[in-house]
C-alpha positions as CSV (number, residue, x, y, z in Angstrom):
1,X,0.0,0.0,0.0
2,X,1.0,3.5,-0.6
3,X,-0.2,7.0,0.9
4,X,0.7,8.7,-2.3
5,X,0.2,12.9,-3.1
6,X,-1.8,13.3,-6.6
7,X,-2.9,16.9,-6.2
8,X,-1.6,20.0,-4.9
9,X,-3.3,23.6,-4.6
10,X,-2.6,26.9,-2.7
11,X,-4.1,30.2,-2.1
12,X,-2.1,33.2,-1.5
13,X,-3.6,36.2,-1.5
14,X,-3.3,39.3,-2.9
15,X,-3.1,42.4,-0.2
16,X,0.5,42.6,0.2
17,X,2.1,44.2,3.4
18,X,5.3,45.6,3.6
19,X,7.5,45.8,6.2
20,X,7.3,50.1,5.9
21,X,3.7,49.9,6.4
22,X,4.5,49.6,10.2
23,X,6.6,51.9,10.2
24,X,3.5,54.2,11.9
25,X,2.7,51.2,14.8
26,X,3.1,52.2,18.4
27,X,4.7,49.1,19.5
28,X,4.6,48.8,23.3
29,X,6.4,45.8,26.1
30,X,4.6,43.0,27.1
31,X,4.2,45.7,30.5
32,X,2.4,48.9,27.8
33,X,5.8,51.2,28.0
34,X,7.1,52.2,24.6
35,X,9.9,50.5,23.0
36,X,12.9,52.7,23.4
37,X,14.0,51.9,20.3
38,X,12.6,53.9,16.7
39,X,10.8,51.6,14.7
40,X,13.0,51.5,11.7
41,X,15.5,49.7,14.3
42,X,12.6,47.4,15.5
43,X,11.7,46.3,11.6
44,X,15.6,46.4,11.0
45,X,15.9,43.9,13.2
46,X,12.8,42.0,12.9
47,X,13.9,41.2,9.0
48,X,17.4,40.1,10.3
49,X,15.7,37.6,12.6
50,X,12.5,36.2,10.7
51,X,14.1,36.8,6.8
52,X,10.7,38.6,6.3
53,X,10.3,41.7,4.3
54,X,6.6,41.3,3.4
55,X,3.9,38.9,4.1
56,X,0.3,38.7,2.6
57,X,-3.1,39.4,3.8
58,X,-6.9,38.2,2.9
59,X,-9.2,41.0,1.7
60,X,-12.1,41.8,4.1
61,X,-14.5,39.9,2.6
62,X,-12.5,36.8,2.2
63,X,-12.6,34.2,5.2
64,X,-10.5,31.1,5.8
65,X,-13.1,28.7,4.5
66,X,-12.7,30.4,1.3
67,X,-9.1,30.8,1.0
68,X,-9.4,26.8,2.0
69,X,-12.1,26.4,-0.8
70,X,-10.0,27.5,-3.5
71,X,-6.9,25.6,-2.3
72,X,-8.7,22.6,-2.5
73,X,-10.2,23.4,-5.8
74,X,-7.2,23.3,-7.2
75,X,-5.4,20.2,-5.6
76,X,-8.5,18.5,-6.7
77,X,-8.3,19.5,-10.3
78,X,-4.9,18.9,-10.2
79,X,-5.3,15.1,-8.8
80,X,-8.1,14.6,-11.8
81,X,-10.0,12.8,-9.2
82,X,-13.7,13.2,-9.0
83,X,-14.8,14.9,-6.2
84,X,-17.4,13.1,-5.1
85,X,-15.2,10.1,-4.2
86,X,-13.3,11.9,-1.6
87,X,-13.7,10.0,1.5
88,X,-12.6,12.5,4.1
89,X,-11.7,16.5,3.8
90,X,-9.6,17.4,6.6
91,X,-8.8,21.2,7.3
92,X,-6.0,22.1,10.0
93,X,-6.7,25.7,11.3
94,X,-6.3,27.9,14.4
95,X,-8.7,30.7,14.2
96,X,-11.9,29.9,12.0
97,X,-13.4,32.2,10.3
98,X,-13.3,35.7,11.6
99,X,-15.5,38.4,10.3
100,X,-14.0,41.8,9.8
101,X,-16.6,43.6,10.5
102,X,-16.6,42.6,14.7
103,X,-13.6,40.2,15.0
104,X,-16.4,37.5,15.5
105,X,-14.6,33.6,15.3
106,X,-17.0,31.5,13.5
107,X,-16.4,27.8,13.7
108,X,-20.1,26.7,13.5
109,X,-20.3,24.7,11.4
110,X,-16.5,23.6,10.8
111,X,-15.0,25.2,8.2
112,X,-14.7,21.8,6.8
113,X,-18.4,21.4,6.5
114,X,-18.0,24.6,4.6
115,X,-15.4,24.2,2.5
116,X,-17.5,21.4,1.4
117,X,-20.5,22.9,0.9
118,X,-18.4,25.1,-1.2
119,X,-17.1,22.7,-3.4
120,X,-20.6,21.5,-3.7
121,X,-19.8,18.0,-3.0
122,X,-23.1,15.8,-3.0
123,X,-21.8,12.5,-1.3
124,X,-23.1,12.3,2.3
125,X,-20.2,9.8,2.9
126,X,-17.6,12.2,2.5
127,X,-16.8,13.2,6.2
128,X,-15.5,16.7,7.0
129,X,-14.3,17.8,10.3
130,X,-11.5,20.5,11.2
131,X,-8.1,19.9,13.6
132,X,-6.8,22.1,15.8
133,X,-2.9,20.9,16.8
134,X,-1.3,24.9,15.8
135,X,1.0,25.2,13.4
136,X,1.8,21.5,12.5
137,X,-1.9,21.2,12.0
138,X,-2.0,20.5,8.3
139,X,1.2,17.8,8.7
140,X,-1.2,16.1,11.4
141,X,-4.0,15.8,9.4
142,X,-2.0,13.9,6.3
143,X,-0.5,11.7,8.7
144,X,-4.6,11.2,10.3
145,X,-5.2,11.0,6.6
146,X,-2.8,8.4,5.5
147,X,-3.7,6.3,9.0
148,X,-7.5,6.1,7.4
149,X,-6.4,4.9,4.2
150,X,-4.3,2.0,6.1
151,X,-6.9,1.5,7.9
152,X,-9.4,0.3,4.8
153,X,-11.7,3.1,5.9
154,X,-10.3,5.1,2.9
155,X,-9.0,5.7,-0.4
156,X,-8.3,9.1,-0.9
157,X,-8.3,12.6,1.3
158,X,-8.3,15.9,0.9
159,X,-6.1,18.1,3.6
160,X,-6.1,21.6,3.8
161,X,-4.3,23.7,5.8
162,X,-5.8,28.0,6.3
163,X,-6.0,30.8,8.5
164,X,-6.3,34.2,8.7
165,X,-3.7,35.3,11.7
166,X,-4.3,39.0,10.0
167,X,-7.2,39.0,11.9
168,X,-6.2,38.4,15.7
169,X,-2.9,40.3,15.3
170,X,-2.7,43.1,18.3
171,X,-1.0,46.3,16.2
172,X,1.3,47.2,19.2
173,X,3.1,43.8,19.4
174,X,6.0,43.8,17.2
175,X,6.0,40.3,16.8
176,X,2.2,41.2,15.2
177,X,4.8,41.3,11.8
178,X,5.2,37.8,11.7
179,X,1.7,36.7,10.8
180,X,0.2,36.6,7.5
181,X,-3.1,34.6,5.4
182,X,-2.7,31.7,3.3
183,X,-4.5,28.2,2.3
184,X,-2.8,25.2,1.2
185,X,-4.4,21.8,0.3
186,X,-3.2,17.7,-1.0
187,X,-4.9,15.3,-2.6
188,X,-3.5,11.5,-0.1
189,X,-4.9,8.9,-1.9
190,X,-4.1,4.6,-1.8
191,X,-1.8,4.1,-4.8
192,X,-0.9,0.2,-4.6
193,X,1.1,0.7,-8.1
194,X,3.4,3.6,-6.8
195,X,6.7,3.2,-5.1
196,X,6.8,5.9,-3.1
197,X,4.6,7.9,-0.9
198,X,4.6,8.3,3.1
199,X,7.7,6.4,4.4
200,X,6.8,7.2,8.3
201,X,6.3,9.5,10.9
202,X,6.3,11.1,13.8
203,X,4.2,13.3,16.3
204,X,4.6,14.9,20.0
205,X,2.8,17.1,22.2
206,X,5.1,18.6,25.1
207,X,2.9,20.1,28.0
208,X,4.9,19.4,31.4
209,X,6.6,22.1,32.0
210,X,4.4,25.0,30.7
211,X,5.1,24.4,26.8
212,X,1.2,24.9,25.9
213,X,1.9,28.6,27.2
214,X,4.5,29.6,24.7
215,X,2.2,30.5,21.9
216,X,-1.5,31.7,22.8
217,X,-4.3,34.1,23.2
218,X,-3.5,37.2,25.3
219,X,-4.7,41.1,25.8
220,X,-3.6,43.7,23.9
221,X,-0.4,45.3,25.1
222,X,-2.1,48.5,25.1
223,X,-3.7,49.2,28.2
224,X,-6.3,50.7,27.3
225,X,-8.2,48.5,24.9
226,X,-7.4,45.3,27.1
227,X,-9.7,47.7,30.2
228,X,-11.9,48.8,27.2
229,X,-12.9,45.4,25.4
230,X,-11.1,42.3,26.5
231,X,-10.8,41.6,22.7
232,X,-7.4,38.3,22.9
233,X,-4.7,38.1,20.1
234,X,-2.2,35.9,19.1
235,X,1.0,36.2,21.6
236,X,4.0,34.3,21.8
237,X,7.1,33.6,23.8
238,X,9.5,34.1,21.3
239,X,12.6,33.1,23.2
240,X,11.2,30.3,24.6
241,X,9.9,29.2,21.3
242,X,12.5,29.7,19.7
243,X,15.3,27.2,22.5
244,X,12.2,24.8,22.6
245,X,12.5,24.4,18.7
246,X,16.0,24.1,18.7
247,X,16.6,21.3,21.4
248,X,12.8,19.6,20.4
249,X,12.5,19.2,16.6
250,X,16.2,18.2,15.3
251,X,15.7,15.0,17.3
252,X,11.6,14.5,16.4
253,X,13.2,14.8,12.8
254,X,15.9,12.5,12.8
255,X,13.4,9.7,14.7
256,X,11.4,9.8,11.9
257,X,14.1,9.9,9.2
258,X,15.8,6.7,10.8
259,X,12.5,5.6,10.6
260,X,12.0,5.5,7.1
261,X,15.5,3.2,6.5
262,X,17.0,5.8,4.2
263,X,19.7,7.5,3.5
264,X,20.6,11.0,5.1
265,X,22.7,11.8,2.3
266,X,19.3,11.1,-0.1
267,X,17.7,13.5,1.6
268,X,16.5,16.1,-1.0
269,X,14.6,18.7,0.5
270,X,12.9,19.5,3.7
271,X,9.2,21.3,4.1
272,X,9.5,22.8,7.3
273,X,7.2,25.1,8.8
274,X,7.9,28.7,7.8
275,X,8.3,30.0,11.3
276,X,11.0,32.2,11.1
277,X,14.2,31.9,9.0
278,X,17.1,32.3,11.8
279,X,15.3,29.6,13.7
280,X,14.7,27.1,10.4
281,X,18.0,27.4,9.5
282,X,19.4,26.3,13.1
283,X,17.0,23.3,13.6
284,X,18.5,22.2,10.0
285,X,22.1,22.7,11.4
286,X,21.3,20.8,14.3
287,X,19.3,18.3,12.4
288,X,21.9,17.2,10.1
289,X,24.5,17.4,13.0
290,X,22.9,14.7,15.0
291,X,24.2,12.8,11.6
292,X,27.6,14.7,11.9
293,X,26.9,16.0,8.8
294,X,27.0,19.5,7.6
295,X,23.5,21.1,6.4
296,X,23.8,20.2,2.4
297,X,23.3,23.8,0.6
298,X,19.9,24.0,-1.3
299,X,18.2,21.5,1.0
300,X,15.8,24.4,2.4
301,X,13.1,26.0,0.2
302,X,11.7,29.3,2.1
303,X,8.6,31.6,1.7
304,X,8.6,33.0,4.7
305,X,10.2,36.3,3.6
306,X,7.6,36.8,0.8
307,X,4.7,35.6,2.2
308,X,5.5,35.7,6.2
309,X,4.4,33.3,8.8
310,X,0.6,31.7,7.5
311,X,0.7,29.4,10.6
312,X,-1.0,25.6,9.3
313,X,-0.4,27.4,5.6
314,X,3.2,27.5,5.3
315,X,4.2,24.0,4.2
316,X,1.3,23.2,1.8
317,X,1.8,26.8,-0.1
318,X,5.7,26.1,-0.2
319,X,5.3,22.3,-1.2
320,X,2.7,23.6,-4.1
321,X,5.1,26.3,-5.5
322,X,8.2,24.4,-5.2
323,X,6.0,21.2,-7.2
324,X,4.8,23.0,-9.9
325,X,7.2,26.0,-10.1
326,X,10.6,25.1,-9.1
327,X,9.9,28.0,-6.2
328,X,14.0,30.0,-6.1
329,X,15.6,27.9,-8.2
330,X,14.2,24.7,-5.9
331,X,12.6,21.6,-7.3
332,X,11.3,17.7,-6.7
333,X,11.4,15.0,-9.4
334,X,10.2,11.6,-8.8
335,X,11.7,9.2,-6.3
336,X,13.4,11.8,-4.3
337,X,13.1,11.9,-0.4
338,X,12.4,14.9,1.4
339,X,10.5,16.2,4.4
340,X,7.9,17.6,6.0
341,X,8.2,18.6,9.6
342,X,6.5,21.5,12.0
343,X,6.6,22.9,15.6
344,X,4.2,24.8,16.6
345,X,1.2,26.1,19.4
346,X,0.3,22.8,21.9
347,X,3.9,22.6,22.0
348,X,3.1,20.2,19.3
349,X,5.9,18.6,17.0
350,X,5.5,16.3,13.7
351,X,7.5,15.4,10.6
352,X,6.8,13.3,7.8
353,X,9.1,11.1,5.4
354,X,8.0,11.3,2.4
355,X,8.8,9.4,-1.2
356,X,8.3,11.4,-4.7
């Protein structure tokens, strides 16, 4: 049996947002004092850290579920499956959809349910439900995907990872410039013929010591609108992030590489989560160290400074680009091995082996 990719789709959108264009922001402590610093030196330094010099945002009236919509439209078309035999349409988000208009989140029904509704999808017997598991959502759901295939209970899925962080980002936290909106989706269907395909995996959730704490929903930094509305946003630890990445993932990585009985040195390419470029780059140094290797050049494809931090996004955009447009020079031709592999929000960490 093999857990084969047939289709890939992304949706990027089209309000672009420069790193000048918070250049106005009054970005305030975690305590609501002013940063010393002018802002020039806070973006400065923010695009020396994170690689990021723009990132993308959804127009008002467009909501995950349709950023998610036309994702999957596209991975389906691509895949030249029929729709109506998808057995399962799994969508990794964190946020729902959120109206502009009053910062509403709407997850009733899931967007799921709507993203099939959507698509217009007739079969009753094609189940939709949403995951939340942060960041490495959409790499959990392909690996719930692939254990539903082995399991005889399917034959294809649909995974789709969206979110709109635009919409829960408090304006006077400078790490607010991290987030951006994005959809990605993959067609995982049972391809007995193929050589290839899902080689193994692996998933952890680290909560003991306080991890779940390091990304989550907090006030405004502003003083005044946390007394005024209550209204949470996205907040992070970055630091702690950031060490609990480096020490966590490397090894998560290199469990489920061994896994797979390959070759490090046939290692092609890996899909990691586009978190933030200074941190990337380190887990890959300490990834291929564990090997005592040195980080093959090339070996990284990154959107993050285009297209900024799309959370559940990040891997299935990059993977579609770098499939069907050699994304920077970067490409995948059959029977390569690369990777997928996240950290993210829970603490959760995955990673995926994965055959061309």
């Amino acid at each position: 049996m093999s857990y084969r990719i047939t289709g890939t789709g992304s949706c990027i959108p089209d309000i672009t947002k420069k790193n000048s264009d918070f250049l106005k922001n009054k970005f305030l402590d975690t305590n609501g004092t002013n940063i010393q610093s002018s802002n020039a030196e806070i973006i400065e330094k923010f695009k020396s850290i994170t690689g990021i010099f723009e990132r993308r945002y959804a127009p008002d009236e467009f909501n995950s579920s349709d950023l998610a919509t036309k994702a999957a439209s596209i991975a389906i078309s691509d895949s030249k499956l029929d729709q109506e035999t998808l057995d399962y349409i799994i969508v990794a988000h964190n946020t729902g959809d959120i109206s502009c208009k009053n910062g509403q989140v709407d997850t009733l029904p899931s967007i799921a349910s709507k993203v099939k509704a959507k698509l217009k999808i007739k079969n009753p017997n094609c189940v939709a439900y949403d995951i939340i598991c942060g960041c490495p959502g959409w790499v959990e759901g392909i690996i719930q995907a692939k254990s539903f295939i082995k399991s005889g209970m399917a034959n294809r899925c649909l995974v789709i990872g969206c979110d709109t962080l635009s919409r829960i980002l408090d304006e006077n936290d400078r790490d607010s410039m991290i987030y951006a909106d994005g959809s990605g989706a993959i067609i995982l269907e049972n391809d007995i013929s193929y050589d290839g395909g899902i080689l193994s995996h692996k998933s952890a959730t680290y909560t003991y010591d306080g991890e779940n704490n390091f990304i989550f929903y907090g006030f405004s930094y502003d003083n005044k609108l946390k007394s005024k509305d209550g209204k949470k946003f996205i907040k992070m630890q970055g630091r702690k992030v950031y060490e609990f990445a480096l020490k966590n993932v490397p090894v998560a990585m290199k469990s489920c590489f061994d896994e797979a009985n390959c070759k490090i040195e046939n290692l092609k390419k890996i899909f990691i989560h586009q978190a933030n470029k200074k941190m990337d780059d380190a887990i890959i140094k300490r990834f291929f160290r564990l090997y005592k290797l040195p980080a093959p050049k090339n070996i990284l494809p990154m959107n993050i400074e285009e297209f900024g931090n799309s959370s559940v996004a990040t891997i299935p955009t990059l993977f579609d680009l770098v499939r069907k447009r050699n994304y920077k020079g970067h490409k995948i031709t059959k029977g390569d091995i690369i990777m997928f592999a996240s950290v993210g929000a829970g603490m959760n960490i995955n990673a995926i082996t994965y055959k061309v």
